[in-house]
C-alpha positions as CSV (number, residue, x, y, z in Angstrom):
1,X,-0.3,69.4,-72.1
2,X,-1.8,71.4,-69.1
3,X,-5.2,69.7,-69.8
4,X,-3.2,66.0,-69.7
5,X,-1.2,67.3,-66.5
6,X,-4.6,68.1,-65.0
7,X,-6.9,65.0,-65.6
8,X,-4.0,63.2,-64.4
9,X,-3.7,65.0,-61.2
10,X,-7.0,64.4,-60.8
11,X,-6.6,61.2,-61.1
12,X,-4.2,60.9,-58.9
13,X,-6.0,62.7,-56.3
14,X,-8.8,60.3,-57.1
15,X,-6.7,57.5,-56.9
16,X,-5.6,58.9,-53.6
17,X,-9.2,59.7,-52.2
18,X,-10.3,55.8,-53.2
19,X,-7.4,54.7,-51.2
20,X,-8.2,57.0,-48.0
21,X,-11.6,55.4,-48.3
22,X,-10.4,51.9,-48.8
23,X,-8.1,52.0,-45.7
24,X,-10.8,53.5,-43.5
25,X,-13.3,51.0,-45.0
26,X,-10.3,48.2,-43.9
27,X,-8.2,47.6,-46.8
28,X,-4.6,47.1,-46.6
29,X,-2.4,49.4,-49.1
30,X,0.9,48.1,-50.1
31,X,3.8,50.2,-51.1
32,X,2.7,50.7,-54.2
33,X,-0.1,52.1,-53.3
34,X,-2.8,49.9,-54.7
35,X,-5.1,48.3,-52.2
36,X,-5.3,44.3,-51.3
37,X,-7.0,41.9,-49.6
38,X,-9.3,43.4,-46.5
39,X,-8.5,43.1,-42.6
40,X,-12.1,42.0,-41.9
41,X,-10.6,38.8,-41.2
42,X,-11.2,36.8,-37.3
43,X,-9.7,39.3,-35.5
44,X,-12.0,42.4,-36.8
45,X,-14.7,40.6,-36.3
46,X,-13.9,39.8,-33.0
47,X,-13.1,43.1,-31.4
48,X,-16.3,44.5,-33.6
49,X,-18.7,41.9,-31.7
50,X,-16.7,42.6,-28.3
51,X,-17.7,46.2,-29.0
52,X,-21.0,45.1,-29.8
53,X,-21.8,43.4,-27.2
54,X,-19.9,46.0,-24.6
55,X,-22.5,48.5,-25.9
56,X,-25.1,46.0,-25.2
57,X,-24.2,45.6,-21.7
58,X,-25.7,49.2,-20.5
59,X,-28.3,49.3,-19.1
60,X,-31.9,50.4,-20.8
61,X,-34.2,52.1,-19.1
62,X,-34.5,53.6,-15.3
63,X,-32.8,51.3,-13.1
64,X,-34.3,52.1,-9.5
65,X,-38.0,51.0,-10.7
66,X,-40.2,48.9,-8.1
67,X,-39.7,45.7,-9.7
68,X,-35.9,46.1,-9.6
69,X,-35.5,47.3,-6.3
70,X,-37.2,44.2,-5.0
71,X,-35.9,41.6,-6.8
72,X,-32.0,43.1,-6.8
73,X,-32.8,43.0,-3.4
74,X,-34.0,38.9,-3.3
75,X,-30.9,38.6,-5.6
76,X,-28.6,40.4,-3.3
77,X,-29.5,38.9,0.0
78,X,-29.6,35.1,-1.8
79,X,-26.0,35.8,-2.7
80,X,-25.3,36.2,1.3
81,X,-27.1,33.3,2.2
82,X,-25.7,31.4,-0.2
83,X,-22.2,32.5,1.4
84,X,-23.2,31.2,4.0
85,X,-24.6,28.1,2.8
86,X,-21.2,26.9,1.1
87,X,-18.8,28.2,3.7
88,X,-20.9,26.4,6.6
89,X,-23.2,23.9,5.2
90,X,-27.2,23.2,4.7
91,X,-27.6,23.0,8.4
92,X,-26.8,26.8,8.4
93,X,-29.5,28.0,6.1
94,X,-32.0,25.1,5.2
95,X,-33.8,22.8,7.8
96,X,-33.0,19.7,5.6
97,X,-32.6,16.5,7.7
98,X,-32.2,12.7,7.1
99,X,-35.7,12.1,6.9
100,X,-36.4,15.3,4.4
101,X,-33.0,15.8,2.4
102,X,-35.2,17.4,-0.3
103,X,-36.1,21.0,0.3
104,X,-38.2,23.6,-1.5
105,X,-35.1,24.3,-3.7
106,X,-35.2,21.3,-5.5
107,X,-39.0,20.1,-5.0
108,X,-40.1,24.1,-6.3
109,X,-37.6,25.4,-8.5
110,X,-36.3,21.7,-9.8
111,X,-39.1,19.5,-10.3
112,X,-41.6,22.6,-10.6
113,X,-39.7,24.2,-12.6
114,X,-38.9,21.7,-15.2
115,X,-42.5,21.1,-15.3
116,X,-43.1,25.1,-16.2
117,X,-40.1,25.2,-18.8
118,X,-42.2,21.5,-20.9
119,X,-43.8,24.2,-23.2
120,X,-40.3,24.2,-25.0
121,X,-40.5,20.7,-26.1
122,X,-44.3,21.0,-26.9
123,X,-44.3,24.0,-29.1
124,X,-41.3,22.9,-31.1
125,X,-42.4,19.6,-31.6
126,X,-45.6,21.4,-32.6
127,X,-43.9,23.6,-35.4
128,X,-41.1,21.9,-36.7
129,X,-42.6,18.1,-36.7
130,X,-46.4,19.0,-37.2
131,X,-45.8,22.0,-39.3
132,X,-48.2,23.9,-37.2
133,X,-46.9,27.1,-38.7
134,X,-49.6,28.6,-36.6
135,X,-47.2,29.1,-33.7
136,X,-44.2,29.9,-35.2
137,X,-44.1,33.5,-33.7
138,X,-43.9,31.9,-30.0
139,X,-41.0,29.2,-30.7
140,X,-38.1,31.9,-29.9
141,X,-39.7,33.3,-26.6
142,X,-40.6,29.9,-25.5
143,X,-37.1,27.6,-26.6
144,X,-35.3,30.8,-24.3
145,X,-37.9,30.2,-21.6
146,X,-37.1,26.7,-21.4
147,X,-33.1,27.4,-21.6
148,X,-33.0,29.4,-18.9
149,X,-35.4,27.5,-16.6
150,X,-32.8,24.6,-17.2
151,X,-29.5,26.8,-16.5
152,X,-30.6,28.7,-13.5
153,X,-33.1,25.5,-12.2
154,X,-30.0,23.4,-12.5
155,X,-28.0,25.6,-10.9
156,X,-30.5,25.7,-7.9
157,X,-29.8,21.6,-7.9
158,X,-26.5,22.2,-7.2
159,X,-27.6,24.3,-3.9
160,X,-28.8,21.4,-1.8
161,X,-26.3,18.7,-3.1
162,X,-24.2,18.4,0.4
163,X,-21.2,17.9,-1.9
164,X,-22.0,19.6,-5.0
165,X,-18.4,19.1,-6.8
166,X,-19.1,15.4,-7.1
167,X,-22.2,16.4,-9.3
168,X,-19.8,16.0,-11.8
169,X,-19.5,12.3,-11.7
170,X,-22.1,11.2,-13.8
171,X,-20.5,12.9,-16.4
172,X,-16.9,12.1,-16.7
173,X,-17.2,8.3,-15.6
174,X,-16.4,8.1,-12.3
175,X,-19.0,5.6,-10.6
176,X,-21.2,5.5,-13.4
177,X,-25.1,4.2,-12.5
178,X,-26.4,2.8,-15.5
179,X,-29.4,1.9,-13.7
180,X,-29.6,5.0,-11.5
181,X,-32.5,7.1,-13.1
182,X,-30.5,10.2,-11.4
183,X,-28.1,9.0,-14.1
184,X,-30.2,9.3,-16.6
185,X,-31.5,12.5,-15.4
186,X,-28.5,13.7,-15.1
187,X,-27.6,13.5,-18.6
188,X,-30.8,14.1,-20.0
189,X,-30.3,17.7,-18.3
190,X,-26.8,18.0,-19.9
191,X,-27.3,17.7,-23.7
192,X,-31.0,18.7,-23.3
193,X,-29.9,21.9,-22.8
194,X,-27.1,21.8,-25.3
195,X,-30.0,21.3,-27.6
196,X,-31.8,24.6,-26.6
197,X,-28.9,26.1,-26.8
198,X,-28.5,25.1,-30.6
199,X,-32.0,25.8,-31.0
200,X,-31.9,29.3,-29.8
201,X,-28.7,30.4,-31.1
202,X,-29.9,31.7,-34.6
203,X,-31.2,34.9,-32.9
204,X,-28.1,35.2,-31.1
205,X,-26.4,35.1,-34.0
206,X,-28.7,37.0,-36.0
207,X,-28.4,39.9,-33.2
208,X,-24.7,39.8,-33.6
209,X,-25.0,40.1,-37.0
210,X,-23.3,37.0,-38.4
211,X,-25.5,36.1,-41.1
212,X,-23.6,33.3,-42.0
213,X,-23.5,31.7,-38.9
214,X,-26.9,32.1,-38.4
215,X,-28.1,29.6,-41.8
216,X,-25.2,27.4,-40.3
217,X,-27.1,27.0,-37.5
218,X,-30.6,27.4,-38.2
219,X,-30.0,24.3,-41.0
220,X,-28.6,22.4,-37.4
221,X,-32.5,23.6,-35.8
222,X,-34.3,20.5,-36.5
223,X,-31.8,18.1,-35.1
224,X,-31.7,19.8,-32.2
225,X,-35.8,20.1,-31.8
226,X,-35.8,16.7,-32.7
227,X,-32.8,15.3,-30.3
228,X,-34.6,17.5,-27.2
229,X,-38.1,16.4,-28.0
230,X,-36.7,12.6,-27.1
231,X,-34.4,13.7,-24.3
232,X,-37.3,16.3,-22.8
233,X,-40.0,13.2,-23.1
234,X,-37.5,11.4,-21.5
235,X,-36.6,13.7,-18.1
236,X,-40.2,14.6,-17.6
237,X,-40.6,11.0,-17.1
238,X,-37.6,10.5,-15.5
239,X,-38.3,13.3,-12.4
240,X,-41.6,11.1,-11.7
241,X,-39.4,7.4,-12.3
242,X,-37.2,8.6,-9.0
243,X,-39.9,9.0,-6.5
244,X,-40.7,5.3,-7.9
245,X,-37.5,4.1,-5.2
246,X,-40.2,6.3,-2.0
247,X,-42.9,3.6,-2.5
248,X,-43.3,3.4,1.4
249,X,-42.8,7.1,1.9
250,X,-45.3,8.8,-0.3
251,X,-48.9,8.6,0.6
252,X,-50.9,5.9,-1.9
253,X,-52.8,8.8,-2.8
254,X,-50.1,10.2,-4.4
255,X,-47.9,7.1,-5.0
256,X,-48.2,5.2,-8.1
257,X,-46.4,3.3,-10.6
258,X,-47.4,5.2,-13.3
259,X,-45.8,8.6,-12.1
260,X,-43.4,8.9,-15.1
261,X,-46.6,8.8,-17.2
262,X,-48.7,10.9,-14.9
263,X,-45.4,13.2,-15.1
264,X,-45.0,13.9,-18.7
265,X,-48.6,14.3,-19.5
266,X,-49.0,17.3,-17.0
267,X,-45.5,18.9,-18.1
268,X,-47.5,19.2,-21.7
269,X,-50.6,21.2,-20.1
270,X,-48.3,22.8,-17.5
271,X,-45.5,24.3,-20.5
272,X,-48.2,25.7,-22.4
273,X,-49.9,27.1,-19.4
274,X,-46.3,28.9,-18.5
275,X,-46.2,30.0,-22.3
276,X,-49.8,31.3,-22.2
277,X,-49.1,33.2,-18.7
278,X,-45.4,34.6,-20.1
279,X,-46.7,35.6,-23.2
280,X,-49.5,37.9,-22.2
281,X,-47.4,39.6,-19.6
282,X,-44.4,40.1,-22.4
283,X,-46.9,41.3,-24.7
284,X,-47.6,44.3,-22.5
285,X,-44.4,44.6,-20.8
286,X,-42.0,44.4,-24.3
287,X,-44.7,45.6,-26.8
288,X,-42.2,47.9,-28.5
289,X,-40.1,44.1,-29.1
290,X,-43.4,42.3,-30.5
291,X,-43.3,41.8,-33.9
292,X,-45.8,42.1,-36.7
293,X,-46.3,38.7,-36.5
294,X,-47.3,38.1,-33.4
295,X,-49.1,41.2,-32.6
296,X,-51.7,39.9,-35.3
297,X,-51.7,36.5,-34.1
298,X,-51.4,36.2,-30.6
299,X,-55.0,35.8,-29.5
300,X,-55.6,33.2,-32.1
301,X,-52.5,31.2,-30.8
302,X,-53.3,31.4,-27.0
303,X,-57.0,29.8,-28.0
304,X,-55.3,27.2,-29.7
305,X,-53.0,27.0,-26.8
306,X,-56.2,26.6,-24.1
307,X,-57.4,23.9,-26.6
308,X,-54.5,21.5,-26.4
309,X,-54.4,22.5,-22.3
310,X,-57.9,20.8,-21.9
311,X,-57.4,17.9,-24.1
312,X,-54.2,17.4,-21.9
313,X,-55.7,17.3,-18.6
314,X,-58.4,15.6,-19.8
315,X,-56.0,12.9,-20.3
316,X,-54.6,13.2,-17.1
317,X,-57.9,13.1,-15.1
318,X,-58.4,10.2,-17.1
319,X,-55.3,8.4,-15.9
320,X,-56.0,9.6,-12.7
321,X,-59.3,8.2,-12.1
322,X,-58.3,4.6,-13.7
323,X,-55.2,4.9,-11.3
324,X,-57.5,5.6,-8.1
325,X,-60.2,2.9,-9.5
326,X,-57.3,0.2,-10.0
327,X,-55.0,1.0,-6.5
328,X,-58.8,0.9,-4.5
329,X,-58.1,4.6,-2.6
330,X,-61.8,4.8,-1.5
331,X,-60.8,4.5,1.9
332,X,-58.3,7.4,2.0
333,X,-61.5,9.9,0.5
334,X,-62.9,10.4,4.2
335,X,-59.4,11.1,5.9
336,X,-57.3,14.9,5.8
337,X,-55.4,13.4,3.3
338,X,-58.4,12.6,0.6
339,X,-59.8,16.3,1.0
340,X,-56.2,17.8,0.2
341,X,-56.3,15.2,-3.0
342,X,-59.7,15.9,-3.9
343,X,-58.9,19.8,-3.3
344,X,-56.1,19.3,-6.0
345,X,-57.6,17.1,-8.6
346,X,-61.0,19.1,-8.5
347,X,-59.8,22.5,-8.1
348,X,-56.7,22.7,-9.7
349,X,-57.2,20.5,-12.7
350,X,-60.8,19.6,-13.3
351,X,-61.9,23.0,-12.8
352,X,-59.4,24.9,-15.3
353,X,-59.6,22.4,-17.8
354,X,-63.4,23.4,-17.8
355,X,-61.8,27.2,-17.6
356,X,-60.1,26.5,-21.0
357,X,-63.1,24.9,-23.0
358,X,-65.1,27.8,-22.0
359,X,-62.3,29.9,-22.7
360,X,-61.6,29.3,-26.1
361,X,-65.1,28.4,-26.8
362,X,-66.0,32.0,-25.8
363,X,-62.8,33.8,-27.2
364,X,-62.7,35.1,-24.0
365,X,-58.8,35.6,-23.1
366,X,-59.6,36.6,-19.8
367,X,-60.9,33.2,-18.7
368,X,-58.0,31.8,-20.6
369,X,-55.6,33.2,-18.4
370,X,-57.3,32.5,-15.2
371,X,-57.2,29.2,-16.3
372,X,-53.5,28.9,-17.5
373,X,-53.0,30.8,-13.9
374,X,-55.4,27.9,-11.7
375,X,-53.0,25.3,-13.6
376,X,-49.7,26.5,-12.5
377,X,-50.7,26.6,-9.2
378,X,-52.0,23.3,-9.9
379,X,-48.7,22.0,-10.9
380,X,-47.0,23.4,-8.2
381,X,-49.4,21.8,-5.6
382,X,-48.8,18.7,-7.3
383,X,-45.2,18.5,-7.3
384,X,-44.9,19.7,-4.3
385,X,-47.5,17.2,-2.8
386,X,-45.1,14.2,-3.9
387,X,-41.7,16.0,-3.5
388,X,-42.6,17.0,-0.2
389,X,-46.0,17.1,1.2
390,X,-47.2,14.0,1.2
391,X,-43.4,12.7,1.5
392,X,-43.1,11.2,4.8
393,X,-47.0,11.9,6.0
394,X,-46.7,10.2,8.6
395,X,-43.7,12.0,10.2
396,X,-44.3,13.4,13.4
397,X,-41.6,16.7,12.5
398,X,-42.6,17.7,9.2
399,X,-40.4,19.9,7.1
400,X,-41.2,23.6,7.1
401,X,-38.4,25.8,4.6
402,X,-36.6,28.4,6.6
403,X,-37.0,32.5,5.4
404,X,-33.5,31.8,3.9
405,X,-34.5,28.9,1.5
406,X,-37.4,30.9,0.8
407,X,-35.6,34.1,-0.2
408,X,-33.1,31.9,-2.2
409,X,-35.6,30.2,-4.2
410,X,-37.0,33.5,-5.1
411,X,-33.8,34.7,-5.8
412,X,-33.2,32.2,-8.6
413,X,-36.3,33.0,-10.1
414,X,-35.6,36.6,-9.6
415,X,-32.1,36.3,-11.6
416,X,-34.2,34.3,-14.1
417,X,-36.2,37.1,-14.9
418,X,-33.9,39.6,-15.0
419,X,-31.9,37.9,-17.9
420,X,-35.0,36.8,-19.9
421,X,-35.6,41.0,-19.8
422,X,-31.8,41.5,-20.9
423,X,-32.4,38.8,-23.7
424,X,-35.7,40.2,-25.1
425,X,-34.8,43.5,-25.0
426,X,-32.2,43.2,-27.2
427,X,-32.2,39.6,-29.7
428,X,-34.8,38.9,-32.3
429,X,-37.0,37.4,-30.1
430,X,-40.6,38.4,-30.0
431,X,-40.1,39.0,-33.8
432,X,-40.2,36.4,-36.3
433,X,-37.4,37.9,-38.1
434,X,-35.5,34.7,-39.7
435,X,-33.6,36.1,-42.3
436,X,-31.3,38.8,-43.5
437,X,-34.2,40.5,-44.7
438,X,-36.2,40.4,-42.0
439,X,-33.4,42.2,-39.8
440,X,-33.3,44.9,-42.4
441,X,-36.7,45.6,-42.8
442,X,-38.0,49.2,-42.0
443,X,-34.7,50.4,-42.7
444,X,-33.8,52.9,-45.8
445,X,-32.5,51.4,-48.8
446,X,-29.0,52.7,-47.9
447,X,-28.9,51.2,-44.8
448,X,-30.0,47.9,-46.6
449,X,-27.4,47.9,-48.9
450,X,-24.8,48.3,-46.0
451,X,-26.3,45.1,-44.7
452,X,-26.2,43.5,-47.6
């Protein structure tokens, strides 16, 4: 009798130990002392990934480093400006007029910038349409690159807009220009970045640790790559198509029909010279994030990279030169104007396109980069050239961007970079982990079966 009185208070204190455990692993105990049905429900989850993500939020690393210091400062003092800016208008900080209502905010970090952020659309068609697998280790790092170039670069639109609550319009109906290409633009923008959105959120997911929400919406990946392929081909074209309404503005050197073409065909060779130029400074900078993957294969995908840059701007010297031959520029060669032109199709597209067949002919990485380096500045002179440049050449006052727009448009850029750090220091991102197992590899078997 003492033996059955004493297995059964063990049992009972067994009983009483599983429920202790069951309760503090989140199990509801009813009266009667058995446990039910777990609290893990939508509100756990919640608070868990708001103390998640609250954890997230401090800081890594010192905080008062060089790089910080100055661009918290650009940051900082584009905050003032920009005070300024909405509380008493352009005219306070920007020397926009009439005759130059585009400024370096939306000729650099818009139509330059969307340029830069093309290698989104090129890489993913890449891997997801042509199976390139080859590049698969890059598509995270450069779908978030292209993201944020869109949020922050449309944000910077909204800066020289005089009335930048009517930006709006466009969207819910209210004067609708089905022939305006700003229209187009517009929405192009809009669900282009939806679709990045889509597209990156897998390694949000999969940082958060919602496995099932991550195979929701990594099946939901190749719509998206396949919806922003059309609209991306679509706006790169479309940011030529509206400097198609300055045909007695911009200088014939620059002016042709064929901008949307000329357009798209650089943002394909300008993207992948952003994704060769990012890459090798985050593969120094967040080596400790790089995963297996792309440690191994990095210098084998930036020579395929350099590849596809020359056979792009072969392309466009091509078009160029039957452009100049068709539109009769000869005349234009011996003036200021044809140096500047010559200076930008020799020296800033010809001559890295050589770069990059040398490069990857060689292997040598340093040329590469050079190159990739030559063609963003390239790009830049070229946007900027039809934007603004050569944009009213024959203006007597010429348009010349106060400090203030200058330290602004840094600032953007600036606030870029500082959340493309936060990102990639914390979400899956330079790792091709795409499963559950990937997340849980190098950890103990325990741990794995707490994953699990």
């Amino acid at each position: 009798m003492a033996t059955v009185n004493t297995q059964a208070a063990a049992g009972v204190g067994s009983a009483n130990a599983a429920l202790a455990a069951g309760t503090n692993a989140g199990f509801v105990v009813n009266p009667a002392g058995a446990a039910s049905l777990p609290v893990h429900g939508t509100r756990g989850e919640i608070l868990r990934i708001l103390r998640f993500v609250r954890g997230e939020l401090r800081p890594r690393g010192k905080l008062l480093t060089p790089f910080n210091v100055v661009t918290g400062g650009l940051i900082l003092a584009s905050a003032v400006i920009l005070y300024f800016r909405f509380y008493l208008g352009l005219g306070a900080v920007t020397n926009l007029s009439q005759e130059f209502p585009w400024g370096i905010w939306k000729a650099f970090n818009v139509v330059t910038g969307v340029a830069f952020a093309g290698g989104a659309y090129v890489v993913t068609f890449m891997v997801y349409i042509l199976r390139m697998e080859k590049y698969h280790p890059i598509v995270r790092v450069t779908v978030l690159n292209g993201l944020l170039a869109y949020s922050f670069y449309a944000g910077a639109l909204l800066l020289e807009l005089g009335r930048p609550w009517n930006v709006i319009n466009p969207i819910i109906g209210n004067s609708f220009g089905f022939s305006s290409v700003l229209f187009l633009v517009a929405w192009h923008f809009m669900l282009y970045m939806m679709a990045q959105f889509v597209e990156f959120s897998p390694a949000a997911a999969q940082w958060l640790k919602l496995e099932r929400l991550r195979k929701t919406l990594a099946a939901m990946t190749l719509g998206a790559v396949v919806l922003g392929i059309t609209l991306s081909t679509l706006h790169q074209s479309g940011l030529g198509a509206l400097f198609l309404m300055a045909r007695d503005k911009i200088h014939p050197l620059w002016y042709t029909e064929y901008i949307p073409i000329l357009f798209l065909v650089s943002s394909v060779f300008a993207g992948l010279s952003m994704v060769i130029f990012e890459g090798s400074i985050s593969r120094k900078v967040f080596q400790h994030r790089v995963g297996t993957d792309l440690r191994k294969s990095h210098d084998s995908i930036v020579m395929g990279l350099a590849r596809i840059c020359a056979g792009a701007m072969f392309v466009y010297l091509s078009m160029q030169f039957l452009v100049f031959i068709h539109e009769q520029r000869w005349g234009y060669l011996a003036t200021g104007w044809g140096a500047w032109y010559g200076l930008e199709m020799l020296g800033f597209v010809a001559l890295p396109a050589a770069l990059f067949i040398y490069g990857f002919r060689k292997s040598n990485l340093r040329v590469v980069r050079g190159a990739a380096v030559m063609t963003l500045l390239g790009i830049v002179l070229n946007r900027l050239n039809v934007s603004l440049i050569a944009y009213n050449w024959f203006a007597t006052v010429r348009y010349v961007p106060t400090w203030m727009e200058v330290v602004v448009s840094l600032g953007v850029i600036s606030a870029q970079i500082w959340v493309f750090r936060w990102v990639i220091q914390r979400m899956p991102v330079l790792s091709s982990g795409h499963s559950a197992h990937e997340t849980t590899a190098g950890r103990s078997p325990e741990a794995r079966a707490r994953a699990a």
